[in-house]
C-alpha atoms as an extended CHARMM CRD file, in Angstrom:
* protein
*
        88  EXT
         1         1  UNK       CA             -9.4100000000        5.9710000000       -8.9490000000  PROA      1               0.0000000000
         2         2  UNK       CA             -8.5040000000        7.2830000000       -5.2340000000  PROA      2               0.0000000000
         3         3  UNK       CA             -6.5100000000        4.8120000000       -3.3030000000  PROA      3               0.0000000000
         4         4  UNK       CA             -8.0780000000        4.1020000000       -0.0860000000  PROA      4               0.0000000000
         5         5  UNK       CA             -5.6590000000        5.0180000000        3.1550000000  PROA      5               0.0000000000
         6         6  UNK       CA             -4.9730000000        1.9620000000        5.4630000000  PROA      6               0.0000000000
         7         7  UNK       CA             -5.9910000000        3.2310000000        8.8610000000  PROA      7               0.0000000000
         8         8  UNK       CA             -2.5510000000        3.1230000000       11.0770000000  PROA      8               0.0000000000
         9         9  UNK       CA             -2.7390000000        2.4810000000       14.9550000000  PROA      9               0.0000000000
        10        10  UNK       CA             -0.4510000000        2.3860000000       17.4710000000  PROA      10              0.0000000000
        11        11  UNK       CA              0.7080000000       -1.0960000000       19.5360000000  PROA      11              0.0000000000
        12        12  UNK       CA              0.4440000000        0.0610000000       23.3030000000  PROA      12              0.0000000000
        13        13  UNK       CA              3.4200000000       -2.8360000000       23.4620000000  PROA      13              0.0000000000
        14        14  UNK       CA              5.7980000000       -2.3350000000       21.2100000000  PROA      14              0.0000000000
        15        15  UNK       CA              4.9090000000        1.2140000000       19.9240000000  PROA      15              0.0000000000
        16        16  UNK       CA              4.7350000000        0.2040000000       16.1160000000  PROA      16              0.0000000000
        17        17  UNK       CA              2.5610000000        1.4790000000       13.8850000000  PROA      17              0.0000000000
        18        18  UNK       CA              0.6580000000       -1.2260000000       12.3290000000  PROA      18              0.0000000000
        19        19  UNK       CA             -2.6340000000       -1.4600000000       10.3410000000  PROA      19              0.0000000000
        20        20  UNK       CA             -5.3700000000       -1.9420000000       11.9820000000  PROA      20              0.0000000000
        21        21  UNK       CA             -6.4990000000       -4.6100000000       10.9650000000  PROA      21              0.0000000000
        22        22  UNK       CA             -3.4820000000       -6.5320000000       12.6420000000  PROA      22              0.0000000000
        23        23  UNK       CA             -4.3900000000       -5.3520000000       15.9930000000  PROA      23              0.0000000000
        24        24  UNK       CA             -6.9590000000       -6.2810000000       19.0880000000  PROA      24              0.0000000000
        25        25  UNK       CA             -8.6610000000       -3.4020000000       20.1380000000  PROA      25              0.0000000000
        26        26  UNK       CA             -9.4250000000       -2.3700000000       23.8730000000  PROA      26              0.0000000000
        27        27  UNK       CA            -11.8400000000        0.0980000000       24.3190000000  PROA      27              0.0000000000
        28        28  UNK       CA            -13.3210000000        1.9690000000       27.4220000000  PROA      28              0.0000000000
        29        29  UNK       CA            -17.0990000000        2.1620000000       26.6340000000  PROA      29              0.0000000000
        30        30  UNK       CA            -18.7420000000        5.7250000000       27.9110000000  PROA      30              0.0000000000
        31        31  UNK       CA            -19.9700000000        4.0460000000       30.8620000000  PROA      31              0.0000000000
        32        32  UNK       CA            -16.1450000000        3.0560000000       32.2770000000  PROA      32              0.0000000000
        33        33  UNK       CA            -16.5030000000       -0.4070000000       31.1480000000  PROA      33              0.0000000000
        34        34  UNK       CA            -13.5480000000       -2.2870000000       29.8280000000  PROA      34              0.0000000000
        35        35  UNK       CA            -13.7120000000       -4.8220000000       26.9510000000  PROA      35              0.0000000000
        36        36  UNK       CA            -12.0670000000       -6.7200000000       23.9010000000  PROA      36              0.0000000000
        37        37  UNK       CA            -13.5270000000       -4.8510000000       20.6370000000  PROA      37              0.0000000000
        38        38  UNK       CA            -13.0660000000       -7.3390000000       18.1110000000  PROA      38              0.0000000000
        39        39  UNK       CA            -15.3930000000       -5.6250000000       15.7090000000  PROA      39              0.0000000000
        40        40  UNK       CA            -13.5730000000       -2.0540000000       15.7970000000  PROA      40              0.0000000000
        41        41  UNK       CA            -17.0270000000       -0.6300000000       15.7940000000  PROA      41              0.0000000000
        42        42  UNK       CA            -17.9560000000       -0.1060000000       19.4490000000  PROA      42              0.0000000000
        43        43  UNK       CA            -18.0980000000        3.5040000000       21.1750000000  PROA      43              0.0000000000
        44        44  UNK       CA            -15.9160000000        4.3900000000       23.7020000000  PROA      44              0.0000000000
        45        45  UNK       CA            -11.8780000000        5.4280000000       23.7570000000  PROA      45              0.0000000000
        46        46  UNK       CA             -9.6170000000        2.8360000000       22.0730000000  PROA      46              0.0000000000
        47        47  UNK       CA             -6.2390000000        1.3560000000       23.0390000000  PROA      47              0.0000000000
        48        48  UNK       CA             -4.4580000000       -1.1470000000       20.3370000000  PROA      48              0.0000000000
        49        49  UNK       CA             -2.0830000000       -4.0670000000       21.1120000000  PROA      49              0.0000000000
        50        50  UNK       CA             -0.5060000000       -6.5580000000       18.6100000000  PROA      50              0.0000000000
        51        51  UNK       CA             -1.7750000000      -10.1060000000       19.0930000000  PROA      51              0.0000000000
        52        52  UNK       CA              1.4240000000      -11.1970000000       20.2790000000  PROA      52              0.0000000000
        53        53  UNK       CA              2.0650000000      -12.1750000000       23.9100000000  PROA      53              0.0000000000
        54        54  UNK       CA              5.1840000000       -9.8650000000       24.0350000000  PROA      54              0.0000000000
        55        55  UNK       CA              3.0210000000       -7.2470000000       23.5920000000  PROA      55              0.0000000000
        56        56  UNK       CA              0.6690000000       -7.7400000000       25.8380000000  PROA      56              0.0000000000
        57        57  UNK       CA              2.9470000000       -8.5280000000       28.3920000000  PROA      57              0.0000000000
        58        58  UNK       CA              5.0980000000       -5.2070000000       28.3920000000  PROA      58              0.0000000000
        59        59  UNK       CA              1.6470000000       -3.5800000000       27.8740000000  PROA      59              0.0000000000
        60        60  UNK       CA              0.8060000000       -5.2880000000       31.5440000000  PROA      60              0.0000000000
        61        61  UNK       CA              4.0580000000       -4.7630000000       33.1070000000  PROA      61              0.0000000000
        62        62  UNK       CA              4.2110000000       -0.6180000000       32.1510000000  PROA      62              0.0000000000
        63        63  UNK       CA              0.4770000000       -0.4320000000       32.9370000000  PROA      63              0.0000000000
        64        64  UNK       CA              0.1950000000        1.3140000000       29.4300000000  PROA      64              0.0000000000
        65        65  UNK       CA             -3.4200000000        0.1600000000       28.6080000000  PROA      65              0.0000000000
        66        66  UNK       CA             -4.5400000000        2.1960000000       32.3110000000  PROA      66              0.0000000000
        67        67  UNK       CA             -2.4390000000        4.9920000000       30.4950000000  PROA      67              0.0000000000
        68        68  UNK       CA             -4.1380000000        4.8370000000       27.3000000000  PROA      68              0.0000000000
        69        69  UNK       CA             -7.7960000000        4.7770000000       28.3530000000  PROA      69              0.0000000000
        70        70  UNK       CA             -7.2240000000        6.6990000000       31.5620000000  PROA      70              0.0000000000
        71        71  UNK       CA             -8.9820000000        3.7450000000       33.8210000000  PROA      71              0.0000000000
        72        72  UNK       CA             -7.6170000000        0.6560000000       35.9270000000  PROA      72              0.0000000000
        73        73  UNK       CA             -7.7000000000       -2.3350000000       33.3360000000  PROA      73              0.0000000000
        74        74  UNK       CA             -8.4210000000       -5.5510000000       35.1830000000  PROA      74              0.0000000000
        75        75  UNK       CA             -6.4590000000       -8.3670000000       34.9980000000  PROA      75              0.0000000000
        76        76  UNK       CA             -9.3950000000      -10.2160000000       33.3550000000  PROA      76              0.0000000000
        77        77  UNK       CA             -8.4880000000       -7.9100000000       30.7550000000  PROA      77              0.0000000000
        78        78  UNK       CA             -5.7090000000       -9.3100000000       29.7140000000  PROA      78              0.0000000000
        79        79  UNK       CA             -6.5000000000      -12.9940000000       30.0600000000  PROA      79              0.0000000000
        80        80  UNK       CA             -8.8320000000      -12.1640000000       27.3300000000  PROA      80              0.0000000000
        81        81  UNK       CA             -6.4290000000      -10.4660000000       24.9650000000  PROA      81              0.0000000000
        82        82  UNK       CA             -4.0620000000      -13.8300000000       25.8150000000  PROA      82              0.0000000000
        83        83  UNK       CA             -7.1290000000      -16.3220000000       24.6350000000  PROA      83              0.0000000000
        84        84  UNK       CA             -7.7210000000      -13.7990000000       21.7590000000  PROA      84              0.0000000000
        85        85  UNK       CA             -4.1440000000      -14.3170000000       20.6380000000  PROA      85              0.0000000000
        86        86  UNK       CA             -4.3480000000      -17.8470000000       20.5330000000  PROA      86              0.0000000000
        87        87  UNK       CA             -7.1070000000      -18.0800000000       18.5860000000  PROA      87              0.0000000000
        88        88  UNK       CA             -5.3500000000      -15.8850000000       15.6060000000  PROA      88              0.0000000000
């Protein structure tokens, strides 16, 4: 029986690795657009943050979701991954 591999991301926060299952995905569809991917299944580059408002603060502060998908991340952005958290 082969073991199935837990696929590992990285927190843009706190720089753990975590499964990634624990995290919210942000993603950076091929037409620029910036959303919440709460399914893990859209297209487009991926950044991962833990659902903790820590996190996502320090992820806001150093700007390190821009960094990750290479485009300004709104602050609507954010507000989203905030209400996400609190519905965990």
């Amino acid at each position: 029986m082969k073991v199935k591999k837990i696929p590992q991301r990285k927190c843009v926060g706190c720089g753990e690795m975590k499964s990634k299952k624990e995290l919210i995905r942000v993603v950076r569809s091929p037409e620029g657009d910036i959303s919440l991917d709460l399914t893990g299944k859209k297209a487009g580059r991926g950044a991962y943050v833990c659902p903790d408002k820590e996190c996502i603060t320090k992820a806001y502060k150093a700007h390190r979701l821009e960094k990750a998908l290479e485009k300004q991340v709104n602050d609507d952005v954010y507000k989203k991954l905030l209400e996400e958290m609190k519905h965990e």
